[in-house]
C-alpha positions in Angstrom: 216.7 13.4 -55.2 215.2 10.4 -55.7 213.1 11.6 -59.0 213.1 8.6 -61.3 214.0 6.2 -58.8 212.0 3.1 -57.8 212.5 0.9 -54.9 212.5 -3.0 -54.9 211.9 -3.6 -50.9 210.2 -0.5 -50.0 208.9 -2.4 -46.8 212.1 -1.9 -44.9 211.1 1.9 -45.0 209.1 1.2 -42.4 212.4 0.9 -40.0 212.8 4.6 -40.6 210.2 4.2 -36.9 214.0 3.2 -35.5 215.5 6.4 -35.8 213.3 8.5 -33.4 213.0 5.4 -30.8 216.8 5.4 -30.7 217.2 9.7 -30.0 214.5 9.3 -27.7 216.5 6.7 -25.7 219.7 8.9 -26.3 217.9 11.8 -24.2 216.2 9.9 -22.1 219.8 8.5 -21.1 221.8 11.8 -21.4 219.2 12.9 -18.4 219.8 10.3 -16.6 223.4 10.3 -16.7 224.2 13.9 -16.6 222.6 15.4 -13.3 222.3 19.2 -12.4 223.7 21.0 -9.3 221.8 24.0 -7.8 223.7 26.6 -5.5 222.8 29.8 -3.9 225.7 31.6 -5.5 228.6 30.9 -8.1 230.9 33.3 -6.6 232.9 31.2 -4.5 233.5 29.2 -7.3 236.2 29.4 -9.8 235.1 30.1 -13.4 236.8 27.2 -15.0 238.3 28.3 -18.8 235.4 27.8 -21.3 236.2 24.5 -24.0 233.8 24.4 -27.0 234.0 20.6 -26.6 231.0 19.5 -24.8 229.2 21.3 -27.6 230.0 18.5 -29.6 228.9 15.3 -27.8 226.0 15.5 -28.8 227.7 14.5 -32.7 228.0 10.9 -32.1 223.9 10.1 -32.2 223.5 12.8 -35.5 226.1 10.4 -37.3 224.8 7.3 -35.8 221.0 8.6 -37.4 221.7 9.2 -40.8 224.2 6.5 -41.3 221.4 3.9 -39.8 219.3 6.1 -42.2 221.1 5.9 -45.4 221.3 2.2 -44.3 217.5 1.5 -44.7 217.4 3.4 -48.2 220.2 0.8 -49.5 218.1 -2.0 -47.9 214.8 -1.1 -50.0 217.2 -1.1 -52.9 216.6 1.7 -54.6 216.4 1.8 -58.8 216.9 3.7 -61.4 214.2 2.9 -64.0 215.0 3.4 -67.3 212.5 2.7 -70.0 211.3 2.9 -73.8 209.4 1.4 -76.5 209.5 0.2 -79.9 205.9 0.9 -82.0 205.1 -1.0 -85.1 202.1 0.4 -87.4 200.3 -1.4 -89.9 198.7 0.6 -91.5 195.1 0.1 -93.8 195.8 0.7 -97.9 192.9 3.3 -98.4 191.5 4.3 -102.1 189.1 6.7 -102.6 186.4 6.1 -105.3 185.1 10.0 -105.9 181.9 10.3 -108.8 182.8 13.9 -110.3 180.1 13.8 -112.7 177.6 17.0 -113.4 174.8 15.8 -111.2 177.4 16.0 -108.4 177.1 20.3 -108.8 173.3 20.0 -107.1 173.4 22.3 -104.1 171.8 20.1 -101.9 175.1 20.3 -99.6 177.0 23.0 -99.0 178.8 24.7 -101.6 177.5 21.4 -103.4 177.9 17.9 -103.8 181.5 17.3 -104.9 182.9 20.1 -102.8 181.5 19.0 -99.7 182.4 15.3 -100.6 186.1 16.6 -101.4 186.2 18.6 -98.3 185.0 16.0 -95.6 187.4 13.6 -96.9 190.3 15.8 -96.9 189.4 15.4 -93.0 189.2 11.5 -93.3 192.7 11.9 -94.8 194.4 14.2 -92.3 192.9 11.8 -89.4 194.5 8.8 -91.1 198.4 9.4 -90.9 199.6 6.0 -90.7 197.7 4.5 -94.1 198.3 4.8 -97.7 195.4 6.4 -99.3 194.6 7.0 -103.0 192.2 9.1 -105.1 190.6 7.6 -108.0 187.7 9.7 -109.8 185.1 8.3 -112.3 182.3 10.5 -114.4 181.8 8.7 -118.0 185.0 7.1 -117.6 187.9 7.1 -115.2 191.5 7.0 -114.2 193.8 7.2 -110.9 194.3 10.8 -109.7 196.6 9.9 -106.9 198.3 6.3 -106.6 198.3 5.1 -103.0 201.0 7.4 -100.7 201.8 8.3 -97.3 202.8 11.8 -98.6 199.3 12.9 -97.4 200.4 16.8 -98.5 200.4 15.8 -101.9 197.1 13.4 -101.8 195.8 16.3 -100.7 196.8 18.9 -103.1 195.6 16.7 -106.0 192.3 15.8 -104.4 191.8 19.6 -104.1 192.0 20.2 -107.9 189.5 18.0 -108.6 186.5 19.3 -110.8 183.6 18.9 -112.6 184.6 18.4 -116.3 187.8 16.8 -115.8 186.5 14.0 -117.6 183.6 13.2 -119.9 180.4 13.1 -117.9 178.4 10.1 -117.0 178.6 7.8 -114.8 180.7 4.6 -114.5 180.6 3.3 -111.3 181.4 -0.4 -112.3 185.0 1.8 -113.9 185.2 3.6 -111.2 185.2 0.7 -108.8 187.5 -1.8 -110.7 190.3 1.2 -111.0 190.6 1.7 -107.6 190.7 -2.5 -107.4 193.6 -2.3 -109.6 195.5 0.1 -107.4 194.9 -2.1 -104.4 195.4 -5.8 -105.7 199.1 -5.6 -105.2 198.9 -4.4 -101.7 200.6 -6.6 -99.1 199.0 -4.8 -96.8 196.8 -7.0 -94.2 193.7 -4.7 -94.5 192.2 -3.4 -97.7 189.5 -1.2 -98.7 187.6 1.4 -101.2 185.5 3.9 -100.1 183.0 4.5 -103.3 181.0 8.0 -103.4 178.5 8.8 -106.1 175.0 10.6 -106.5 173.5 7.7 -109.5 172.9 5.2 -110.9 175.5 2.9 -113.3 174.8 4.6 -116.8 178.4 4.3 -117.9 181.7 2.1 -118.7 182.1 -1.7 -119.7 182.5 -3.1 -116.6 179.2 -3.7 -114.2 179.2 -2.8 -110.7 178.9 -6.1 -109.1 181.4 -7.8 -111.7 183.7 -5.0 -110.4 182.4 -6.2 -106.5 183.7 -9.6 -107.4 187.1 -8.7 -108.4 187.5 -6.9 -105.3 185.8 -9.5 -103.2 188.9 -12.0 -104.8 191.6 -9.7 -103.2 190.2 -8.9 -100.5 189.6 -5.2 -100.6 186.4 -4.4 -98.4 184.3 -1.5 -100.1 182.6 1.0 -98.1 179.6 2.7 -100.6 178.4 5.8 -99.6 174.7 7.6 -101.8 175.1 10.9 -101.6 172.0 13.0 -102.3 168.9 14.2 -100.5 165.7 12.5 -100.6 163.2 13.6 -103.8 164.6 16.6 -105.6 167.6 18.9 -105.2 168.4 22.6 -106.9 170.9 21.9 -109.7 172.7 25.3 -111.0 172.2 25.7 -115.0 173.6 28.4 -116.6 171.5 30.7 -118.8 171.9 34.2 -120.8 170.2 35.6 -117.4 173.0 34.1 -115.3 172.3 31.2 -113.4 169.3 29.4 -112.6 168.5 26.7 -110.4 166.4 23.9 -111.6 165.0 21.1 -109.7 166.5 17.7 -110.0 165.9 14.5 -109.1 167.6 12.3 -107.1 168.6 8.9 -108.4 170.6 7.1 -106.2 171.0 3.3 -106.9 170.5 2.3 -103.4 169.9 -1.5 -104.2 173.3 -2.0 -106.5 175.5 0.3 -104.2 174.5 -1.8 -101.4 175.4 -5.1 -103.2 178.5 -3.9 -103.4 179.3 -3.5 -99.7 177.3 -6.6 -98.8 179.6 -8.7 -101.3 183.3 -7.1 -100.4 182.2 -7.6 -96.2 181.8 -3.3 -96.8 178.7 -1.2 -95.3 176.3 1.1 -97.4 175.5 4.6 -95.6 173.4 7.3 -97.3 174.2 11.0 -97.0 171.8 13.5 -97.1 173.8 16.5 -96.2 177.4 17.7 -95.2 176.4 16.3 -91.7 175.4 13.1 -92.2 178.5 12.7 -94.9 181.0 13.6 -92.3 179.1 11.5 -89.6 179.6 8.4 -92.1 183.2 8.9 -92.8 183.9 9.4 -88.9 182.0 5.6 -89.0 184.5 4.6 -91.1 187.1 5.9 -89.5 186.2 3.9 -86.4 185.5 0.4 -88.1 189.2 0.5 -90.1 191.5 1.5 -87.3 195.5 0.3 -87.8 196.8 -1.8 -85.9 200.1 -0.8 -83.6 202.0 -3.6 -81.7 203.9 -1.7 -79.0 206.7 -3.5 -77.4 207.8 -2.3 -73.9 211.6 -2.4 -72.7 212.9 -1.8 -68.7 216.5 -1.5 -67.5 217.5 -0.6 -64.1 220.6 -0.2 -62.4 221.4 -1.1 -58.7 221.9 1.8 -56.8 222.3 0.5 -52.8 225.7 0.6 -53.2 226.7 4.8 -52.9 224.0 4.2 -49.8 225.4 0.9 -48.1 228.9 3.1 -48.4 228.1 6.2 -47.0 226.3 4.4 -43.7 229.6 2.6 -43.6 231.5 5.9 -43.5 229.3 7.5 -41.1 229.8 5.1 -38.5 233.1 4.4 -38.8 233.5 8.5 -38.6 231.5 7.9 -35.5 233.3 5.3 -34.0 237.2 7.4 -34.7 235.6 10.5 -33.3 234.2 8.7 -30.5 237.9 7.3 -29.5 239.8 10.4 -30.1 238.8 13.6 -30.8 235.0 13.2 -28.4 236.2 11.3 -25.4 236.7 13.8 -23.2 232.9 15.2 -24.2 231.6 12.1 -23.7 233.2 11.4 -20.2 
């Protein structure tokens, strides 16, 4: 009955204690009032004709009970609460900076390199509903795969066709870096940043790294590097008229230049090793860009004493007519 309903006094609940105070007065006067008469035998009286009256004496305290009841609930004021909210997202404009070059085929993750890059990310997207994200990829040179979108279905799609050779190989990672600046620098969004993935060293392109850090440290776009490669050497497949062959490669990360980059945009380097450790760094990303949501809370409630104030008026006045008329003679 009273599901969704809040009270504004509940203290004067506490006068509920009235109710069984005032029927334990009733029958402690009805006993005094009413006395009993003991005889040997009834059959020198008359039996009087039976009236179902007296049954109903007992009507006036009932009615007197709830109405004092429904009385109290009106004076605790009861509510109903009715309330909702109004969410504003702003959301972080995300690119993806994704190296696709040959070395990224070494099988030191799992299938390799680019797959499990691709793959983990893919995550990173799904978990990110509220932000635009884009895909840029870089080899030898580079261009925008996906623009920045909140249709993450076709981000999605397009980062999973992706492959080695889609470009000439190499690899540009001062390209790579300023194309996903380009996307970004007419974002009005308050938060911006890359996320920059590659396995080398800058071998590639016309723009340097750290000229490309600059440009992106003027607009405000964070970059997140992330080396991905084991430590030493790693089995790289190479196709041969016996099938395929795995070769050891080293690793050439440019650890000092990638974390340059992050240190100059306000961004953070991390260095994978395997499919763990890559999904571990995105999860830290995840954590240190979170949207912001301003959520703005609205309350009505409606009075709702009234139906309760009138029924304990019509239940004592129903009491005091019976009481009058119809009870008198049960009463007396």
């Amino acid at each position: 009955m009273f599901s969704g309903i809040e009270f504004a006094h509940p203290g004067f609940f506490w006068l509920f204690v009235i109710i069984p105070a005032m029927v334990g007065w009733y029958i402690w006067r009805e006993q005094k009032l009413y006395g009993s008469l003991s005889v040997s035998a009834v059959k020198g009286f008359a039996l009087p004709v039976k009236s179902k009256l007296p049954k109903f004496r007992h009507l006036s305290i009932i009615l007197r009970s709830l109405a004092i009841a429904a009385l109290i609930v009106a004076l605790a004021r009861p509510q109903s609460s009715l309330s909702w909210q109004n969410s504003t997202t702003e959301g972080i404009d995300i690119m993806i900076a994704s190296d696709i070059s040959g070395s990224m085929l070494a099988e030191d993750f799992q299938p390799n390199r680019l797959e499990a890059g691709k793959n983990i990310a893919i995550d990173f997207i799904k978990n990110r509903p509220d932000d635009r994200i884009g895909l840029v990829i870089f080899s030898g040179e580079s261009f925008t795969q996906c623009p920045l979108t909140i249709d993450h279905d076709v981000l999605i799609n397009l980062y999973a066709d992706v492959k080695y050779g889609m470009i000439d190989d190499g690899t540009a990672i001062g390209m790579g870096l300023a194309t996903a600046v380009n996307r970004l620098k007419e974002s009005e969004a308050k938060s911006k940043m890359i996320i920059l993935l590659t396995d080398g060293s800058n071998n590639m392109g016309s723009i340097p790294p750290l000229t490309a850090a600059e440009i992106a440290k003027d607009f405000g776009i964070r970059v997140y590097t992330v080396g991905i490669g084991t430590h030493g050497f790693a089995p790289y497949p190479v196709q041969t008229p016996f099938g395929v062959q795995y070769q050891k490669i080293p690793v050439d990360v440019d650890e000092g230049t990638l974390t340059k980059i992050a240190n100059t945009t306000g961004g953070k380097y991390f260095r994978a090793t395997d499919n763990q450790t890559l999904k571990n760094i995105y999860d830290q990303i995840d954590k240190l860009e979170k949207a912001k949501i301003d959520v703005t809370q609205f309350h009505k409630k409606t009075e709702l004493f009234l139906p309760f104030a009138l029924i304990a008026l019509f239940l004592l006045s129903l009491e005091f007519i019976l009481k009058n008329t119809w009870l008198r003679g049960a009463l007396t």
